[in-house]
Predicted model as a PDB file, atoms N, CA, C, CB and O in Angstrom, pLDDT in the B-factor column:
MODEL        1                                                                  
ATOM      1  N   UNK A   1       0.803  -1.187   0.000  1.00 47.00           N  
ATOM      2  CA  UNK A   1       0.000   0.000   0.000  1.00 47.00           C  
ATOM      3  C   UNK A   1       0.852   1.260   0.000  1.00 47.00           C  
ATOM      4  CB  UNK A   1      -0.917  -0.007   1.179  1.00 47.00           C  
ATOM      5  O   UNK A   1       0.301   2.291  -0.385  1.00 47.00           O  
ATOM      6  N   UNK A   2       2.091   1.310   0.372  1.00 52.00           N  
ATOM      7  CA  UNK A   2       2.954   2.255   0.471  1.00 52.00           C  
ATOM      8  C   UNK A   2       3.491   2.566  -0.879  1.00 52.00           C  
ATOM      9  CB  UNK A   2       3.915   1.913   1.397  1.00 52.00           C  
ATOM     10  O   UNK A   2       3.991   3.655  -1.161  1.00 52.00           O  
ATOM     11  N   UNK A   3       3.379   1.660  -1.629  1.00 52.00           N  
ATOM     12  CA  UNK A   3       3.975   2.344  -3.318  1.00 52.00           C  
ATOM     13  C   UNK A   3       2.689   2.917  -4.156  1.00 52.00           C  
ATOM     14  CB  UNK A   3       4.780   0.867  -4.535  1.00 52.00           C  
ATOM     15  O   UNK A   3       2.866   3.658  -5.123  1.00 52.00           O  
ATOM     16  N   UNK A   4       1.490   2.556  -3.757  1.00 53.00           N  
ATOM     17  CA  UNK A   4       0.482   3.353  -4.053  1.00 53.00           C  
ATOM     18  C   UNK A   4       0.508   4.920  -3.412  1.00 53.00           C  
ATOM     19  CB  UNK A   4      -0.672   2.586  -3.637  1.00 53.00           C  
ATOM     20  O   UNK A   4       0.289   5.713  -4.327  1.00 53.00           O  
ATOM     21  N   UNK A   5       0.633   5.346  -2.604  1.00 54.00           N  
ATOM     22  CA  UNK A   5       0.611   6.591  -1.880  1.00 54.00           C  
ATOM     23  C   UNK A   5       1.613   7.297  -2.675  1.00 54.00           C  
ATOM     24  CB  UNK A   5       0.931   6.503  -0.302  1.00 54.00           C  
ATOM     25  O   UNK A   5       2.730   6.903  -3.012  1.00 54.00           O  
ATOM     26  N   UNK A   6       0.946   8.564  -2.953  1.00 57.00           N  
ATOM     27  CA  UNK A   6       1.280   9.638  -3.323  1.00 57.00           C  
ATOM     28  C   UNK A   6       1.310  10.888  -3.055  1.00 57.00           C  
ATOM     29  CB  UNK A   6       1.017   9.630  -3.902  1.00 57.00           C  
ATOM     30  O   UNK A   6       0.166  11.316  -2.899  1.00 57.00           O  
ATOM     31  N   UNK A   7       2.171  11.732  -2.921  1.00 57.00           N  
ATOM     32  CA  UNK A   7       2.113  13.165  -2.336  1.00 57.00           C  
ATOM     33  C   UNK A   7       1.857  14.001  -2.928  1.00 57.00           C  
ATOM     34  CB  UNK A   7       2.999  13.635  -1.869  1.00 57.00           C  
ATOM     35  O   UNK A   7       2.724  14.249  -3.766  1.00 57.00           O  
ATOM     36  N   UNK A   8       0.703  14.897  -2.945  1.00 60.00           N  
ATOM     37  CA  UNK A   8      -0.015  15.665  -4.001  1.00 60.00           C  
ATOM     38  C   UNK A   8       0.707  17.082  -4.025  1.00 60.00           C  
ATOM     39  CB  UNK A   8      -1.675  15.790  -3.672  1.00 60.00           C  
ATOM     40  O   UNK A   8       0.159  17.978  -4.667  1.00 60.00           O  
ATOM     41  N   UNK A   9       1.777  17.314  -3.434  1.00 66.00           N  
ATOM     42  CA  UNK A   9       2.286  18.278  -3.440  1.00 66.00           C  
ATOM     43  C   UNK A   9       4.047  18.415  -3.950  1.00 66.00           C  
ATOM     44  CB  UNK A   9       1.909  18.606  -2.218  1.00 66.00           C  
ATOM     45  O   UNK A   9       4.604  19.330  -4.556  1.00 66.00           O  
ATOM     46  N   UNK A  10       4.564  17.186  -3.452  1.00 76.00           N  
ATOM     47  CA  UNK A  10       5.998  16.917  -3.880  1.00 76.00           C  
ATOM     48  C   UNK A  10       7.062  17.731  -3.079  1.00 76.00           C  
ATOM     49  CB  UNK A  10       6.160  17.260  -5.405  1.00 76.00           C  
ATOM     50  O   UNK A  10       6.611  18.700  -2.468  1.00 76.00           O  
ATOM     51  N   UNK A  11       8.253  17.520  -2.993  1.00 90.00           N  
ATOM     52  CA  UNK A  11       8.903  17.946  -2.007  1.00 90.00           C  
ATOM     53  C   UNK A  11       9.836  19.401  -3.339  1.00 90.00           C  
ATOM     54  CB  UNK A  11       9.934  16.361  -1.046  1.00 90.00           C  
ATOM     55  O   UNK A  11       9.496  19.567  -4.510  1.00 90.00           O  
ATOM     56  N   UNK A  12      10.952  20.166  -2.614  1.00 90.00           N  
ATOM     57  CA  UNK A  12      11.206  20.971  -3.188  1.00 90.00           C  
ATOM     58  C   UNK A  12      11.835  20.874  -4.468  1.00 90.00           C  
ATOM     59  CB  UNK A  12      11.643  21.502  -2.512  1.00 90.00           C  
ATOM     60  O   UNK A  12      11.652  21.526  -5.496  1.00 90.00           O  
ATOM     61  N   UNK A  13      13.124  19.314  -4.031  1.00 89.00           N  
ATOM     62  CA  UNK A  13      13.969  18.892  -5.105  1.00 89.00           C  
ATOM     63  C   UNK A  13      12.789  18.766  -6.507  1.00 89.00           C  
ATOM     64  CB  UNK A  13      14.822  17.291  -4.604  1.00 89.00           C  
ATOM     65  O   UNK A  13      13.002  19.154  -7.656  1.00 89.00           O  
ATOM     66  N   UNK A  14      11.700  18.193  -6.048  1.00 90.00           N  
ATOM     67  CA  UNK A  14      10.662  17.421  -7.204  1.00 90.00           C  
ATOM     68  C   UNK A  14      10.011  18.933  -8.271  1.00 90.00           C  
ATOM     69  CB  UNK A  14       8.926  16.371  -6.077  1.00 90.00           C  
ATOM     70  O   UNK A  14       9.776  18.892  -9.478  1.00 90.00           O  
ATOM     71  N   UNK A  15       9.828  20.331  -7.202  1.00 89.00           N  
ATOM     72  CA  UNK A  15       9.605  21.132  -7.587  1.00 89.00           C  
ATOM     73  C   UNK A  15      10.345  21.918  -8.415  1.00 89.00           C  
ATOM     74  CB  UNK A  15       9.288  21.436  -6.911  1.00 89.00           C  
ATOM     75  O   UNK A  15       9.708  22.559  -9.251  1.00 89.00           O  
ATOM     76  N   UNK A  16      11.808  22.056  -8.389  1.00 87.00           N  
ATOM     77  CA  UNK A  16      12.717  21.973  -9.162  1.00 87.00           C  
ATOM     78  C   UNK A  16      13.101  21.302 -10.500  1.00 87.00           C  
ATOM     79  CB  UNK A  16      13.263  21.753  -8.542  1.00 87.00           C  
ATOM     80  O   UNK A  16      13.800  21.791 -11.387  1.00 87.00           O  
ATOM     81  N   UNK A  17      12.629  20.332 -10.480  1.00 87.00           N  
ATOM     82  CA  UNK A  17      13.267  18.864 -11.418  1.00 87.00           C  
ATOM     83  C   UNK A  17      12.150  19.621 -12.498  1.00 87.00           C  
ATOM     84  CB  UNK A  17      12.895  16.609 -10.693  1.00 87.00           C  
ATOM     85  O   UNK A  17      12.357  20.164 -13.583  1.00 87.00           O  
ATOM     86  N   UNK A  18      10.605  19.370 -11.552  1.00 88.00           N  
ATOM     87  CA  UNK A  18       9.452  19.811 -12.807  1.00 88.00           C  
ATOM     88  C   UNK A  18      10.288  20.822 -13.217  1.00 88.00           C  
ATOM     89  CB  UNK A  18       7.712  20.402 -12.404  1.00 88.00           C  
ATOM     90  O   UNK A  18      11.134  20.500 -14.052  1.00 88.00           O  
ATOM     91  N   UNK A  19      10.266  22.050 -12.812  1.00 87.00           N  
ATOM     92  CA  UNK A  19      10.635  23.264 -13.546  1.00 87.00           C  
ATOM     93  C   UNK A  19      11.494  23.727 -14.387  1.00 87.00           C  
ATOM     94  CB  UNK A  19      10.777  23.888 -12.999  1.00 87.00           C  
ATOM     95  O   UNK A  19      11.506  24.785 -15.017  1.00 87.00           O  
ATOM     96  N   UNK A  20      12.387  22.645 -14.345  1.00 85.00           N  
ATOM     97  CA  UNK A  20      13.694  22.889 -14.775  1.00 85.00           C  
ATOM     98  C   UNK A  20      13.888  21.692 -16.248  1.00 85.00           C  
ATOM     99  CB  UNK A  20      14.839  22.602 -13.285  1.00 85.00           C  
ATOM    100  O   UNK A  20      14.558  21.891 -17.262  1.00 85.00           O  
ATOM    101  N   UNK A  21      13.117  20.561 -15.926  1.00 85.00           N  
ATOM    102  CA  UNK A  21      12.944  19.611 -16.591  1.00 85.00           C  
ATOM    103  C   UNK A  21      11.823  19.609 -17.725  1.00 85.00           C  
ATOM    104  CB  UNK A  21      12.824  18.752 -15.735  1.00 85.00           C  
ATOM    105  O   UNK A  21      11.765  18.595 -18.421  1.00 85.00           O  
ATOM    106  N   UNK A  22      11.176  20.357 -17.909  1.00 86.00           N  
ATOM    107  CA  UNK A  22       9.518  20.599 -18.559  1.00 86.00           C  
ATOM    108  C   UNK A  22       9.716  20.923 -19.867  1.00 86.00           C  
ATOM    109  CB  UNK A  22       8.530  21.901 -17.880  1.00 86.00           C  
ATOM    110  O   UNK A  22       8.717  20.654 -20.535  1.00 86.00           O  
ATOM    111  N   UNK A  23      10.703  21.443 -20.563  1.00 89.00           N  
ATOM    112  CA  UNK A  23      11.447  21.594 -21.543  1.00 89.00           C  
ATOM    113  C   UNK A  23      12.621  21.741 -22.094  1.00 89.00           C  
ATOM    114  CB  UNK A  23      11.199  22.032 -21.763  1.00 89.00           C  
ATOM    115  O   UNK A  23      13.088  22.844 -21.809  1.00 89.00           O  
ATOM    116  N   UNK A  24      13.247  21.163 -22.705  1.00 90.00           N  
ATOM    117  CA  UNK A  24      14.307  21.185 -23.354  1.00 90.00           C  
ATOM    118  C   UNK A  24      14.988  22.739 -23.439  1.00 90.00           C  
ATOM    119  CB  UNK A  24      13.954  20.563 -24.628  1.00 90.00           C  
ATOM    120  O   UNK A  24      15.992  22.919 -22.750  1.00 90.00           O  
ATOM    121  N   UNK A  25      14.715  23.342 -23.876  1.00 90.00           N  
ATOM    122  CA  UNK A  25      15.204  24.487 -23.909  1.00 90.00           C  
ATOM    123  C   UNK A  25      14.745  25.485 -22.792  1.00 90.00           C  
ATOM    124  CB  UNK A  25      14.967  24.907 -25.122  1.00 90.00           C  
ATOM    125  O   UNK A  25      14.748  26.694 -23.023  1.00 90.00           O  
ATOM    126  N   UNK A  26      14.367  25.002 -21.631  1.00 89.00           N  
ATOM    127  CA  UNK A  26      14.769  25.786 -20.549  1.00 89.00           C  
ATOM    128  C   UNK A  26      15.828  24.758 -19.681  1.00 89.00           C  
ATOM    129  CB  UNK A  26      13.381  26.323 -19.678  1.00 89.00           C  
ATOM    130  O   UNK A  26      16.528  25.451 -18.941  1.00 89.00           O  
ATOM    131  N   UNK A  27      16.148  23.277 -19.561  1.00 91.00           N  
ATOM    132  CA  UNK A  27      16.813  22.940 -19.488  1.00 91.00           C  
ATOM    133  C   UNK A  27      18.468  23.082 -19.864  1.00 91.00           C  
ATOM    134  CB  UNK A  27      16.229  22.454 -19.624  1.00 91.00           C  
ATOM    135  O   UNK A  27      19.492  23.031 -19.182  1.00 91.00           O  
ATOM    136  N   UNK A  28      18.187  23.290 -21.314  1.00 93.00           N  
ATOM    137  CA  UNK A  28      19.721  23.672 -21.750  1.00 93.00           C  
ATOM    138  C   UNK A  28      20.279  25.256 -21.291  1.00 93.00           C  
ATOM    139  CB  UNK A  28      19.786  23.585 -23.538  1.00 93.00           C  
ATOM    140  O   UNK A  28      21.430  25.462 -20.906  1.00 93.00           O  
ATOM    141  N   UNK A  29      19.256  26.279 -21.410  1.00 93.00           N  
ATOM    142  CA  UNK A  29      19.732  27.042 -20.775  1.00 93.00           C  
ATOM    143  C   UNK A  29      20.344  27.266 -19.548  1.00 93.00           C  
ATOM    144  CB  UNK A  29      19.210  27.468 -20.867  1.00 93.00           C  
ATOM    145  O   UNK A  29      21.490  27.667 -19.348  1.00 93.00           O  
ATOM    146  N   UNK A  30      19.214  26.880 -18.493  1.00 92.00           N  
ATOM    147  CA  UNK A  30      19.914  26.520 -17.192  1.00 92.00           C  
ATOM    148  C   UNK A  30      21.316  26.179 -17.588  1.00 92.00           C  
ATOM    149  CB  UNK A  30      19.210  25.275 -16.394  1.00 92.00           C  
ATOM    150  O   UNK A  30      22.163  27.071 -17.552  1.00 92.00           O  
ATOM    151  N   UNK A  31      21.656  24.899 -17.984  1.00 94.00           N  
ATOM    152  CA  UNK A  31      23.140  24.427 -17.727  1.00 94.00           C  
ATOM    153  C   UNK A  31      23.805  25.231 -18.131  1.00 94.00           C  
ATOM    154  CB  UNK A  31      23.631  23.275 -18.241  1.00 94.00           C  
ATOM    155  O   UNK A  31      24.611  25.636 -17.294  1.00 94.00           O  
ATOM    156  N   UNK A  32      23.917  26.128 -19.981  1.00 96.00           N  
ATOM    157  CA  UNK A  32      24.583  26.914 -19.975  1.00 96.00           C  
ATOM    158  C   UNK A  32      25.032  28.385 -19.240  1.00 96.00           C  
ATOM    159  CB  UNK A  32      24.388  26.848 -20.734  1.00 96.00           C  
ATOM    160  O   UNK A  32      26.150  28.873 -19.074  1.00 96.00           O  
ATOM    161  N   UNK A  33      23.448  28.963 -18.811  1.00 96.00           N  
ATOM    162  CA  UNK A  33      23.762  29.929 -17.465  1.00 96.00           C  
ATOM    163  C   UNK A  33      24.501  29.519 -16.809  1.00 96.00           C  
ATOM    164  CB  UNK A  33      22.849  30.238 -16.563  1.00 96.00           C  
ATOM    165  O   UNK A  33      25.497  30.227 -16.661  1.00 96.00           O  
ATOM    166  N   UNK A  34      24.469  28.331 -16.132  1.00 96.00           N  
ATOM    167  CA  UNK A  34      25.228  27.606 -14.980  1.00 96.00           C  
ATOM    168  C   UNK A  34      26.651  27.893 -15.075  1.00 96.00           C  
ATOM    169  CB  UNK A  34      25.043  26.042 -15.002  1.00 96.00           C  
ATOM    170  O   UNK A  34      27.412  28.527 -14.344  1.00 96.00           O  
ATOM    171  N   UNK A  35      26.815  27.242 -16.198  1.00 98.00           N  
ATOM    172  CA  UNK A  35      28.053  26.871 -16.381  1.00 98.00           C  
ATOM    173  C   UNK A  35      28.978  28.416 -16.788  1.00 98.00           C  
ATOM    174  CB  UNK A  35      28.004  25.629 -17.581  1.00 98.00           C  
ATOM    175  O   UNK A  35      30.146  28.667 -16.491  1.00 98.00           O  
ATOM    176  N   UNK A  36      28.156  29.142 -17.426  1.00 98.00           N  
ATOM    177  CA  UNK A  36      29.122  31.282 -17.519  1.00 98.00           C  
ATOM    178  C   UNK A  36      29.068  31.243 -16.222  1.00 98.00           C  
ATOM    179  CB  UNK A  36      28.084  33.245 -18.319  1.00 98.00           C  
ATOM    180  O   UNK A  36      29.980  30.502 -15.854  1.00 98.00           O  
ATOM    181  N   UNK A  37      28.489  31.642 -15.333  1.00 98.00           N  
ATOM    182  CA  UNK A  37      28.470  32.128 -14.493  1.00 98.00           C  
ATOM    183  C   UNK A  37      29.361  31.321 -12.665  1.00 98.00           C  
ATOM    184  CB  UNK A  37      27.064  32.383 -14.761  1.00 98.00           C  
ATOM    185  O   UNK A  37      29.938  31.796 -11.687  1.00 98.00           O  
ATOM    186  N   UNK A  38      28.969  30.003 -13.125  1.00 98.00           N  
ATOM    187  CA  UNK A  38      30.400  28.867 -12.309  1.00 98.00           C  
ATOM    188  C   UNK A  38      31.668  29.290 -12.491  1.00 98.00           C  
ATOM    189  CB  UNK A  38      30.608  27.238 -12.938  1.00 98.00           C  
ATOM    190  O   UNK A  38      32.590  29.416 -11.686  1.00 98.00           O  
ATOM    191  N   UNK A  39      31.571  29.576 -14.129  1.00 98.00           N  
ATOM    192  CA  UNK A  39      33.006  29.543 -14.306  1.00 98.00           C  
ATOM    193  C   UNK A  39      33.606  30.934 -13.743  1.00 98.00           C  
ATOM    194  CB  UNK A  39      33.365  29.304 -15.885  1.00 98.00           C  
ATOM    195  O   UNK A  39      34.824  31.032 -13.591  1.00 98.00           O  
ATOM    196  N   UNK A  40      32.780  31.963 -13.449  1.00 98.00           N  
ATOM    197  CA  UNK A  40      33.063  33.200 -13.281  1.00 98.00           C  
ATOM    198  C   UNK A  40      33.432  33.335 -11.987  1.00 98.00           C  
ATOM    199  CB  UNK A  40      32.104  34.007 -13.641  1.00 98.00           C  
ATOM    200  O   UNK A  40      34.403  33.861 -11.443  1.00 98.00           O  
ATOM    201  N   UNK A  41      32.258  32.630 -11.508  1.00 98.00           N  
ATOM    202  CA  UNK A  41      33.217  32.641  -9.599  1.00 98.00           C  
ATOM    203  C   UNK A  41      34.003  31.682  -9.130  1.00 98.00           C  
ATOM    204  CB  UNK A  41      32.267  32.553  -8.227  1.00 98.00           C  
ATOM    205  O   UNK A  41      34.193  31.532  -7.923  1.00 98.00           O  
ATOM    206  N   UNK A  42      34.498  30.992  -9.978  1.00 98.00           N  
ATOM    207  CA  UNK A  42      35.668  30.510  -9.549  1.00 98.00           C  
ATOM    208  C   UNK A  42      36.599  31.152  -9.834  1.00 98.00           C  
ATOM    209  CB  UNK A  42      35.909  29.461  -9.850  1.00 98.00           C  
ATOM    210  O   UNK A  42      37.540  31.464  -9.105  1.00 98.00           O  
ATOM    211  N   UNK A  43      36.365  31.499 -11.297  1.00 98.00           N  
ATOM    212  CA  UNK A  43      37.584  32.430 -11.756  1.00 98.00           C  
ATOM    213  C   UNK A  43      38.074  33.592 -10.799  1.00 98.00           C  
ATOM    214  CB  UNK A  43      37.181  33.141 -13.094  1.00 98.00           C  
ATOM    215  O   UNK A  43      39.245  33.913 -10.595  1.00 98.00           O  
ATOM    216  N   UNK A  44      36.754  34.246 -10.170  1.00 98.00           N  
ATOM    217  CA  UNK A  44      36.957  35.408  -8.978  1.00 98.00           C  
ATOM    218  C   UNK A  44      37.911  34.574  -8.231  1.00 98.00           C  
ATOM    219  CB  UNK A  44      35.472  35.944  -7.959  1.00 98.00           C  
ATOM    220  O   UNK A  44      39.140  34.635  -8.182  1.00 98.00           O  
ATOM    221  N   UNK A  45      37.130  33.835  -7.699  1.00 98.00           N  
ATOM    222  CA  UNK A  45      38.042  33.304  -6.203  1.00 98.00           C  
ATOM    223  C   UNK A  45      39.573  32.526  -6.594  1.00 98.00           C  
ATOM    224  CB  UNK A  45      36.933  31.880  -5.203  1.00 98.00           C  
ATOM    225  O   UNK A  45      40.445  32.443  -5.728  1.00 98.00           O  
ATOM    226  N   UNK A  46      39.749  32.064  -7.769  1.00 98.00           N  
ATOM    227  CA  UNK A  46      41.179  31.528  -7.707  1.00 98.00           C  
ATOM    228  C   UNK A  46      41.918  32.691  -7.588  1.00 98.00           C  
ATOM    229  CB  UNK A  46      41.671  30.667  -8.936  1.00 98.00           C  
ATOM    230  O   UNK A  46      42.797  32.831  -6.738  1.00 98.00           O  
ATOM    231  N   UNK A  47      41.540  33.708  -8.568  1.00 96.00           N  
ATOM    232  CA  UNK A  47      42.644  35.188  -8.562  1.00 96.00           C  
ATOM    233  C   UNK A  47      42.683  36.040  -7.356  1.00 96.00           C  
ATOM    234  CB  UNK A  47      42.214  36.343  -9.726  1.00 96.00           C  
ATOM    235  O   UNK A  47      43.644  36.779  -7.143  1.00 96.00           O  
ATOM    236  N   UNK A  48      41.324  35.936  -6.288  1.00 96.00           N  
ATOM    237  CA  UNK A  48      41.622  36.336  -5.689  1.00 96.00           C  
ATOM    238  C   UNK A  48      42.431  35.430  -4.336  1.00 96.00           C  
ATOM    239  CB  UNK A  48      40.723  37.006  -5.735  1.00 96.00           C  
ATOM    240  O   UNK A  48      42.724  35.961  -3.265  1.00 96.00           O  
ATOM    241  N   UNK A  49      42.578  34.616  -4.529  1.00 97.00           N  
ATOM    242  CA  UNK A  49      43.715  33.831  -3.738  1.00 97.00           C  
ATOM    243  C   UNK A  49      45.045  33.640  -4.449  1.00 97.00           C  
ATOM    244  CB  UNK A  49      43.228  32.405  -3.385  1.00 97.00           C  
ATOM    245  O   UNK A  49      46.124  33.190  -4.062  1.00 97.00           O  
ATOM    246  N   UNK A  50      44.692  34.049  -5.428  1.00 94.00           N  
ATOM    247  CA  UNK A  50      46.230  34.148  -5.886  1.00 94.00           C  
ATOM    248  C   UNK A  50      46.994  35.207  -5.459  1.00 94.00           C  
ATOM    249  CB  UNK A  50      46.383  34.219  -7.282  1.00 94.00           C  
ATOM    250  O   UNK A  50      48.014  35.186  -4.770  1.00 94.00           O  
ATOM    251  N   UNK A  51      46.207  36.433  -6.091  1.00 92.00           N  
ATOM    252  CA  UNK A  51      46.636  37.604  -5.260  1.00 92.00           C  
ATOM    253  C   UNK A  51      47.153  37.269  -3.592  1.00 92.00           C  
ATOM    254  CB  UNK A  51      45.300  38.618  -5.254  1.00 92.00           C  
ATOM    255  O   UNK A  51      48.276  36.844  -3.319  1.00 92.00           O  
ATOM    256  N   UNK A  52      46.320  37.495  -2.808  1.00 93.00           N  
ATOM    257  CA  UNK A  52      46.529  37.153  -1.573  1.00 93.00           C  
ATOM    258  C   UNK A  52      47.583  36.092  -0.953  1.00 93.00           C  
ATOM    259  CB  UNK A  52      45.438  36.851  -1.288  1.00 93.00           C  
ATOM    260  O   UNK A  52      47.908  35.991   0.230  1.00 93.00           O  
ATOM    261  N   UNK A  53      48.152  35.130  -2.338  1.00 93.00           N  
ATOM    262  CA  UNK A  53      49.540  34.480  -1.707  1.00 93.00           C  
ATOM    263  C   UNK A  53      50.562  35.060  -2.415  1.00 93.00           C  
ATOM    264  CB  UNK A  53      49.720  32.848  -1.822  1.00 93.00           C  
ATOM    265  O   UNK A  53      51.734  34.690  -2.361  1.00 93.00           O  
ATOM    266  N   UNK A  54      50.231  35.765  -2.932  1.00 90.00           N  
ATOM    267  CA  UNK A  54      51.241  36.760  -3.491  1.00 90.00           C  
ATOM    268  C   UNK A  54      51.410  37.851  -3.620  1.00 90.00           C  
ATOM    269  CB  UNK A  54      51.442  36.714  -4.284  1.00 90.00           C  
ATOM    270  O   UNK A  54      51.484  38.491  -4.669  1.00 90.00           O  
ATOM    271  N   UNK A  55      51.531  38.369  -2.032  1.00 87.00           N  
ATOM    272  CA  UNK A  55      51.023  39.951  -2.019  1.00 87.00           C  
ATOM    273  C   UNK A  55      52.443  40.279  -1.479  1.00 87.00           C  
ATOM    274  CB  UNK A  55      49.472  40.500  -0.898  1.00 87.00           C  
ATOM    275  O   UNK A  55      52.702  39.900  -0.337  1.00 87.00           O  
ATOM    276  N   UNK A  56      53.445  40.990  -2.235  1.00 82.00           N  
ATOM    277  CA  UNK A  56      54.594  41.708  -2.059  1.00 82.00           C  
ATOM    278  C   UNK A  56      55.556  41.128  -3.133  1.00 82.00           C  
ATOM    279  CB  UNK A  56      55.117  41.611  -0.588  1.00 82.00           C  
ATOM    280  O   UNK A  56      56.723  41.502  -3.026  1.00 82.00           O  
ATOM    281  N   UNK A  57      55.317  40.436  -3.961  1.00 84.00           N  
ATOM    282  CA  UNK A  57      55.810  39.550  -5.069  1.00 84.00           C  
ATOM    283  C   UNK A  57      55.513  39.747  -6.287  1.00 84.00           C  
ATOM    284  CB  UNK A  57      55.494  38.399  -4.942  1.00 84.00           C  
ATOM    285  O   UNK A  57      56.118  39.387  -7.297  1.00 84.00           O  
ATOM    286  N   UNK A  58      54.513  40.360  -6.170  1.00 82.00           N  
ATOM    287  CA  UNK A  58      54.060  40.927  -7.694  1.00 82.00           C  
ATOM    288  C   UNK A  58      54.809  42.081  -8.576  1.00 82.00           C  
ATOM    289  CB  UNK A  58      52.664  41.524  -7.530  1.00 82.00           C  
ATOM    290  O   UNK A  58      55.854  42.553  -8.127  1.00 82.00           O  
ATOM    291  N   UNK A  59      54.460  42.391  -9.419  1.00 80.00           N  
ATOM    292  CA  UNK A  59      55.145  43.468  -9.788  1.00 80.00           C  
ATOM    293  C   UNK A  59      54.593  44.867  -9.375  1.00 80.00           C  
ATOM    294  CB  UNK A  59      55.274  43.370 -11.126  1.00 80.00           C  
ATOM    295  O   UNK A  59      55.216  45.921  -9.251  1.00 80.00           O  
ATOM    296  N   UNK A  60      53.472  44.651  -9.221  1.00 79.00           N  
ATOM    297  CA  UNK A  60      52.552  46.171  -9.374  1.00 79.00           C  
ATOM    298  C   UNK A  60      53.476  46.512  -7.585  1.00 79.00           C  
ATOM    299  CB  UNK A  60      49.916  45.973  -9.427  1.00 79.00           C  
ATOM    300  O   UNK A  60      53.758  47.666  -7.264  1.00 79.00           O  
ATOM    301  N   UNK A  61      53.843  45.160  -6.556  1.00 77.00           N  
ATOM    302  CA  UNK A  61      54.366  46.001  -5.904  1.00 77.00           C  
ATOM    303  C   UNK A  61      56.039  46.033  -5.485  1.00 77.00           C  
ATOM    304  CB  UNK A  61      53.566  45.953  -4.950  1.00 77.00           C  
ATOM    305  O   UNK A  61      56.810  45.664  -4.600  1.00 77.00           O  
ATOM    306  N   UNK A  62      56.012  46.566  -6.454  1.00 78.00           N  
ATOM    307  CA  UNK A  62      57.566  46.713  -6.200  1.00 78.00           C  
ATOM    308  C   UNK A  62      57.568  47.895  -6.451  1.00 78.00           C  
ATOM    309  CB  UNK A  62      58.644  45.930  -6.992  1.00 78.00           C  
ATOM    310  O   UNK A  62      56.679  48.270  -7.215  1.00 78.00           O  
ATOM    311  N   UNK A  63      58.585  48.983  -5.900  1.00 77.00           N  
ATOM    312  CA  UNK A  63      57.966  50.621  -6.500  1.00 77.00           C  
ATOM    313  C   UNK A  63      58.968  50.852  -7.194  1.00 77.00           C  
ATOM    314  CB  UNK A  63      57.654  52.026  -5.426  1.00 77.00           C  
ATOM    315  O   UNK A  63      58.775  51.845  -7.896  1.00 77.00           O  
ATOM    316  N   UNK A  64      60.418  50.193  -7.398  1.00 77.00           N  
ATOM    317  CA  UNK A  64      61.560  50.616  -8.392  1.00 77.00           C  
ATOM    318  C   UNK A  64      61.465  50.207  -9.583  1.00 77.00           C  
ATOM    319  CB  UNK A  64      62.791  50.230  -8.063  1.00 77.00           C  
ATOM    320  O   UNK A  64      62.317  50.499 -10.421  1.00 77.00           O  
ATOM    321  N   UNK A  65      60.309  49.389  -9.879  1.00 71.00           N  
ATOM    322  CA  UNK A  65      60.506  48.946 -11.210  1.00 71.00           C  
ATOM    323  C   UNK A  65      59.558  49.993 -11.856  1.00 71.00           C  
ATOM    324  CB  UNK A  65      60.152  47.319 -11.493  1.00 71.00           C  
ATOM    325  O   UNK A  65      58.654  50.580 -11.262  1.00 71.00           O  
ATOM    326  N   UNK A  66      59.935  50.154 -13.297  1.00 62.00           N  
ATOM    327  CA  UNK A  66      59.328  51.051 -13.986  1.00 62.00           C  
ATOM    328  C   UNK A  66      60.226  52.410 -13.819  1.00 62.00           C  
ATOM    329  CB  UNK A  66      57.864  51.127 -13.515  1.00 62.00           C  
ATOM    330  O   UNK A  66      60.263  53.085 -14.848  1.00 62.00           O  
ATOM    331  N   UNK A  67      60.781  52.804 -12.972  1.00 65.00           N  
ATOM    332  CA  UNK A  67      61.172  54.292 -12.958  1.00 65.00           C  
ATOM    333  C   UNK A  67      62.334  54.473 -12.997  1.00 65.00           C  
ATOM    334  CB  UNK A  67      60.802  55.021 -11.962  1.00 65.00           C  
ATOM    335  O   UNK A  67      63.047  53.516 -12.694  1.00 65.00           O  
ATOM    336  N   UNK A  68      62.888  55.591 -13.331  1.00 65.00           N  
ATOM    337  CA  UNK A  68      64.144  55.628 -14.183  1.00 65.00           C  
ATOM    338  C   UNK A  68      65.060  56.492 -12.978  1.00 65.00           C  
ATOM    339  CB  UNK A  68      63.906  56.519 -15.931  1.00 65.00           C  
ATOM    340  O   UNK A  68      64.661  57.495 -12.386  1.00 65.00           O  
ATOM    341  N   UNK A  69      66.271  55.875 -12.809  1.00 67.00           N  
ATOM    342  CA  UNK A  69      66.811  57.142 -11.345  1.00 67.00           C  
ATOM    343  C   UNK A  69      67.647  57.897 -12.213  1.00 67.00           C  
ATOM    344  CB  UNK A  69      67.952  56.469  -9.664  1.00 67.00           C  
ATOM    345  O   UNK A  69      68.283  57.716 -13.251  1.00 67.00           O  
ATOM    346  N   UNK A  70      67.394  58.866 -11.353  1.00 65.00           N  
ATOM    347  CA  UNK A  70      68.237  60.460 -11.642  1.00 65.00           C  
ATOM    348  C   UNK A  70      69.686  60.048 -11.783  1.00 65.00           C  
ATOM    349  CB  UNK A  70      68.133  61.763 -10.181  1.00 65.00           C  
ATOM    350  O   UNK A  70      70.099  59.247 -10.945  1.00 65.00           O  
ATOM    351  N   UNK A  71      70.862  60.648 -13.100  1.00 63.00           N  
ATOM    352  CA  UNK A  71      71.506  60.405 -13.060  1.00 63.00           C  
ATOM    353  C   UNK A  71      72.401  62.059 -13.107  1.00 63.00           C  
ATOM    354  CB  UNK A  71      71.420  59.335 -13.760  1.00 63.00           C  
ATOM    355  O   UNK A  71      72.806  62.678 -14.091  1.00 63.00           O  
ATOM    356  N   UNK A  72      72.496  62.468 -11.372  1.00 56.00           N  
ATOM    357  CA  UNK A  72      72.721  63.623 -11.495  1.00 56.00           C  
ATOM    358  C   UNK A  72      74.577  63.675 -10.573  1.00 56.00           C  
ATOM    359  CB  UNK A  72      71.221  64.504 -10.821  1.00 56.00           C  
ATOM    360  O   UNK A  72      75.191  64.738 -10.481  1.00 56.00           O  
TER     361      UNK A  72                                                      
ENDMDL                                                                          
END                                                                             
């Protein structure tokens, strides 16, 4: 009797699946949104940990490079 019973409402994952699942081309979108926008915050967060293990090593901080000394 328990595989007969059904929940007339469905839980959230199920509410999702419908919505996302109901057509093909809102499906593919999703993934491709997904996937610009994944790739974007990772991309944030690797550089910004890169930065951050490499903060005095870079070039931007070094202050002699680039400038020319007085040859007086």
């Amino acid at each position: 009797m328990e595989s007969t019973y059904r929940r007339s409402g469905g839980g959230f994952y199920e509410g999702i699946y419908r919505l996302l699942m109901r057509r093909n081309s809102i499906y593919v979108t999703f993934i491709v949104a997904g996937a610009f926008f994944g790739e974007r915050a990772v991309d944030y967060g690797v550089h910004k940990l890169w930065e951050y293990n490499n903060v005095g090593k870079r070039y931007e901080d070094i202050s002699v490079l680039g400038t020319r000394q007085s040859e007086e």
